[in-house]
C-alpha positions in Angstrom: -54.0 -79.7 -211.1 -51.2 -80.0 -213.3 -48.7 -77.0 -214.2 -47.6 -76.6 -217.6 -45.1 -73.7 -219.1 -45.2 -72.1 -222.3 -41.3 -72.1 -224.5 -42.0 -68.3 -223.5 -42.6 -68.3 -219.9 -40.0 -71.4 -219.4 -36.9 -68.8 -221.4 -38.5 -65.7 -219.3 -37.8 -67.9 -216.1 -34.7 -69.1 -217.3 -33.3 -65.3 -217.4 -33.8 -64.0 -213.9 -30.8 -63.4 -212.1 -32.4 -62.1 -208.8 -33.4 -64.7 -206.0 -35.6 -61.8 -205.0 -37.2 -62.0 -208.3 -37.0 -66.0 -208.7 -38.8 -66.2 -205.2 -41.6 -63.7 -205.9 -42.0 -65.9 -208.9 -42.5 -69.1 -207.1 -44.8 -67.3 -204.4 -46.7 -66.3 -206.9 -47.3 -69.9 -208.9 -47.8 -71.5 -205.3 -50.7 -68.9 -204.8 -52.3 -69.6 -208.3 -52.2 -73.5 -207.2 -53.6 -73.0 -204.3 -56.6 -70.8 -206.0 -56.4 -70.6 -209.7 -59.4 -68.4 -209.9 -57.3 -65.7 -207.8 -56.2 -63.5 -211.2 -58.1 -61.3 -212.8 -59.4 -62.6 -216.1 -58.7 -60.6 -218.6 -60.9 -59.1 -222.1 -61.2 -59.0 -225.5 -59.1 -61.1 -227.3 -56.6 -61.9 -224.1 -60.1 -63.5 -222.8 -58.4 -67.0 -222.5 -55.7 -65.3 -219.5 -55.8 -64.4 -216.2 -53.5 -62.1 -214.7 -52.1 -62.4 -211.2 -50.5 -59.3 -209.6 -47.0 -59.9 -207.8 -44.0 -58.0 -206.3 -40.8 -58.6 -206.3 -39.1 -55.4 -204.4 -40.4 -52.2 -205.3 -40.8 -54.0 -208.8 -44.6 -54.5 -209.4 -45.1 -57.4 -211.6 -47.9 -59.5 -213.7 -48.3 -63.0 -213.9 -50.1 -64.3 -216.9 -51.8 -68.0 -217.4 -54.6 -70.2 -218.3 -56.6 -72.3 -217.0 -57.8 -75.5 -219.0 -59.6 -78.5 -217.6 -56.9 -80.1 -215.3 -54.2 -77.5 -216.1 -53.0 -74.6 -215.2 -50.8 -73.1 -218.5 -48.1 -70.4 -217.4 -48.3 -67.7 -220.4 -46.1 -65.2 -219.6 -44.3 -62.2 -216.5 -43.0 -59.1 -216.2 -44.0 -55.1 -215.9 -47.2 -54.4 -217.1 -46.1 -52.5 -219.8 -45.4 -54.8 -223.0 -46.9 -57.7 -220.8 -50.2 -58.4 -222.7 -48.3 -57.9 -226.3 -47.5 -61.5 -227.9 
């Protein structure tokens, strides 16, 4: 499967500062390639997503993507609250 990034996720990335953070972050893509179906897909009108659950300290984080034929689309992280706005 290929991995693709949205401008979003790609200036997101871009920001962290923490190789904590950074790490967690790469843990959590690796898992998502290993098994893409391992988020929970989301409803309503975020029906597209999934979102993937990670940690980064005592920070509890959510990892939103999509999965398309032979792609895997990184949407968007972060807290969960403001997460799932656009």
């Amino acid at each position: 499967m290929r991995l693709l990034e949205t401008a979003k996720f790609k200036k997101q990335r871009k920001k962290l500062r923490s190789a904590l953070e950074k790490q967690a972050l790469k843990k959590a893509i690796i898992d998502i390639m290993e098994n893409p179906l391992a988020g929970k897909k989301l409803k309503g009108e975020l029906s597209p997503y999934r979102s993937l659950r990670f940690s980064a300290g005592a920070l509890s984080q959510r990892l939103i993507y999509q999965i398309e034929s032979d792609s895997i689309i990184l949407v968007s992280f972060g807290p969960r609250q403001g997460i799932y706005k656009s």
